[in-house]
Each structure stands twice: as C-alpha cells, then as structure tokens.
C-alpha angles and dihedrals in degrees: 000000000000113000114225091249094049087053088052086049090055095041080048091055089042097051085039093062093040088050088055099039084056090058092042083059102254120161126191110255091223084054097048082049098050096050090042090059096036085055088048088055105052081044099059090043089046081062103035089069087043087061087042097055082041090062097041083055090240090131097165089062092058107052082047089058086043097048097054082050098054087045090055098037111042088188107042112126108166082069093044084052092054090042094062096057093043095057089042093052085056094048092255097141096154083055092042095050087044098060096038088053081054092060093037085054089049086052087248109153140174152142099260094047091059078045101055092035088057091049089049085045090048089043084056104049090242097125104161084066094051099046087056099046091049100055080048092056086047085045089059089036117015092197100057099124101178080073092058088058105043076048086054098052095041093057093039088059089039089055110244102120087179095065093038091050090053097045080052091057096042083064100050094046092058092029116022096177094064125127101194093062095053090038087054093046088048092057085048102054083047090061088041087051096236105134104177089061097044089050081047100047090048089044092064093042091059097048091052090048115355093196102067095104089205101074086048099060093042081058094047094053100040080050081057093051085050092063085242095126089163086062096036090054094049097051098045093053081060093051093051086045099058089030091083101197095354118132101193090087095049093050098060085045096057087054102043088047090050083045097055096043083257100140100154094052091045087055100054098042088059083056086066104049090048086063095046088055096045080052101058095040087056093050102050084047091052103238 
C-alpha cells in the first residue's frame, strides 16, 4: 500500500524530470504537432487569398500576401512558386529568375517551373534558353502542350519556320481547340507568302477566341496580300482595338491607308501608335 506522503515524493521526482527535460529543450510531441498544423494551416489560407487576389487579376496584391509568406516562412515553396508567376505576370523577369533560381537551389523541380522559366526566357529574347527550357518541361510532361508553343514562337523568331510548324502541330494533336497553335502557323505562312493559308490559319483561330489580336492582325495582313484592302482594314482596326498598347496593328494600318490614298487615315493611325508608345514607356517608368 503506498502512504500519501510516499505518492507527493513520486509526483516530486516526476515534476523534477519534466522540469529537466524542458531545460534540456524538450518539447511534447502533441504540442510540436498542434502548432505544426496550426502553422499549415495559416499557410494554406495565406495562399489561398494569394490565389484569390490572382483570380480577381489584382496581381500586386498577391505577390504582397505571398511575400509576407515566404518572410515568414523561409521554406516555404508552394509561395516562391506563386511568386514567380506573379513577377513574371508583371513583367518582373529579373524577380521571377530569381525566385525560380531560389526553388532549383532547394532541389525543387517541375514541370511548370521549366515551363515559366522558358516564357521568362522567351520574354526576354533569349530564345536558345527557351527553347531549351521548354523540351525539358515536355521531357517531365510530354503533353504539355503550352511548351510546344512557346517551342513554336521561339523557333519562329529564331527563323526556322520547319520546327515552329511541327511544334504547331504537336499542340493541335493533343489540343485541337487551341489558338496559339493556328495564330503561330498564320504568321508562318505569312512569312512563307502563302496568304490563303495565313487568312485561313487566323480565321480558325478567331473563330476559336475573337479576341487574340494576333490573329487579327495575320488576317489583316494575308486580306492585304488579297488585294481585299476593305476587309484588311477592317481586320487590322480589330486587331488594334483588342491589342491595348501594341503597335504591330497601327503599323500595317499606316501602310495599308498610305496604300489606299487614305492620308488622313494614315495620319491619324501613326497618332495612335505614338500614345501607345508614350503609354508603355510610362508605365514601365512608373508614372
């Protein structure tokens, strides 16, 4: 039979070694658990707004959500992930390399990340590098068919109108609904000089999503090749319409008004791509 005073001396043994294993730095398990999963969980709602303020297009706000994230969190990948894409959204690509040299340095790999890397690469002119970033993103996923276009545009600017013509049709086999892929084939047959095609190519990429100006203009410019200025002129004001502070759409305009004995027109055509210029040189100065 234990005696009351022989049950306190045991309690006093077992609060004396807690009380050393806590100086020693020991923790509860159940404890260490709790907080871990407490700290998962503010992360994933942490992100969970990110991607929120990514779908509402407020990208700034983002990358403001996922900054504080990867501050207090120095290993947390899944918000350096997201920060790349944000930066590079913004046309941030020296932000955007950076953190994705960040995740290849913590052995982190993927699929996406060869793929972002390649877009940033192909942002950036630097098309050797995207061309090779984008066959190692098919070598982790073999449909992905984004890095057959970004395979496609990279070999179109380097020239060689073959490859980009068979990373076109890499896309449409796996995705036959995709615009890029026709876009990219119009503005080949245009370099080909095949017009016909090229009106045909931009036609079906139209249909598929009026509003990629690119196709637009690839119409506009096969219709001018047609001799069908009317329909060429109309084709190309869309394309200046949906092309925000592109340039591409008022400069074949210019020309086709000239063309056409339309100086007026012409002049007035060359205004607006003057803005759009000014535009896009304030907002890269951030006024």
């Amino acid at each position: 039979m234990t005696t009351g005073v022989e049950g306190g001396e045991g309690q006093a043994v077992q609060l004396a070694a807690v009380r050393h294993l806590a100086e020693l730095g020991y923790e509860d398990p159940w404890d260490v658990a709790a907080r871990r999963a407490a700290a998962q969980h503010a992360e994933q709602e942490q992100l969970r707004q990110a991607e929120e303020f990514f779908r509402s297009g407020d990208v700034p706000a983002a990358i403001g959500r996922l900054k504080s994230l990867a501050e207090a969190d120095a290993h947390s990948t899944a918000a350096r992930r997201l920060l790349a894409k944000a930066y590079y959204l913004l046309g941030r690509f020296s932000d955007a390399d950076a953190e994705l040299d960040w995740l290849q340095f913590s052995g982190v790999e993927g699929a996406d990340l060869a793929l972002l890397r390649a877009a940033v690469a192909l942002r950036r002119r630097d098309y050797a590098t995207a061309l090779d970033q984008a066959r190692y993103a098919k070598d982790l996923q073999p449909t992905l068919a984004d890095a057959d276009v970004i395979m496609a545009e990279a070999s179109f600017r380097r020239g060689d109108l073959a490859a980009a013509e068979r990373a076109c049709c890499a896309v449409l086999a796996h995705l036959p609904q995709n615009t890029a892929a026709p876009t990219m084939l119009a503005a080949v047959a245009l370099q080909r000089g095949q017009w016909e095609a090229a009106a045909d190519w931009a036609l079906q990429a139209i249909e598929c999503d009026p509003g990629r100006w690119q196709a637009h203009c690839h119409l506009g410019r096969a219709l001018v090749e047609l001799h069908r200025p009317a329909e060429a002129r109309v084709a190309l004001e869309n394309a200046a319409r949906l092309a925000g502070d592109r340039v591409a759409p008022y400069f074949w305009l210019v020309r086709l008004c000239r063309a056409t004995g339309d100086g007026a027109a012409a002049a007035g055509f060359r205004s607006a791509a003057r803005a759009a210029i000014s535009r896009r040189r304030a907002r890269a100065a951030g006024t």
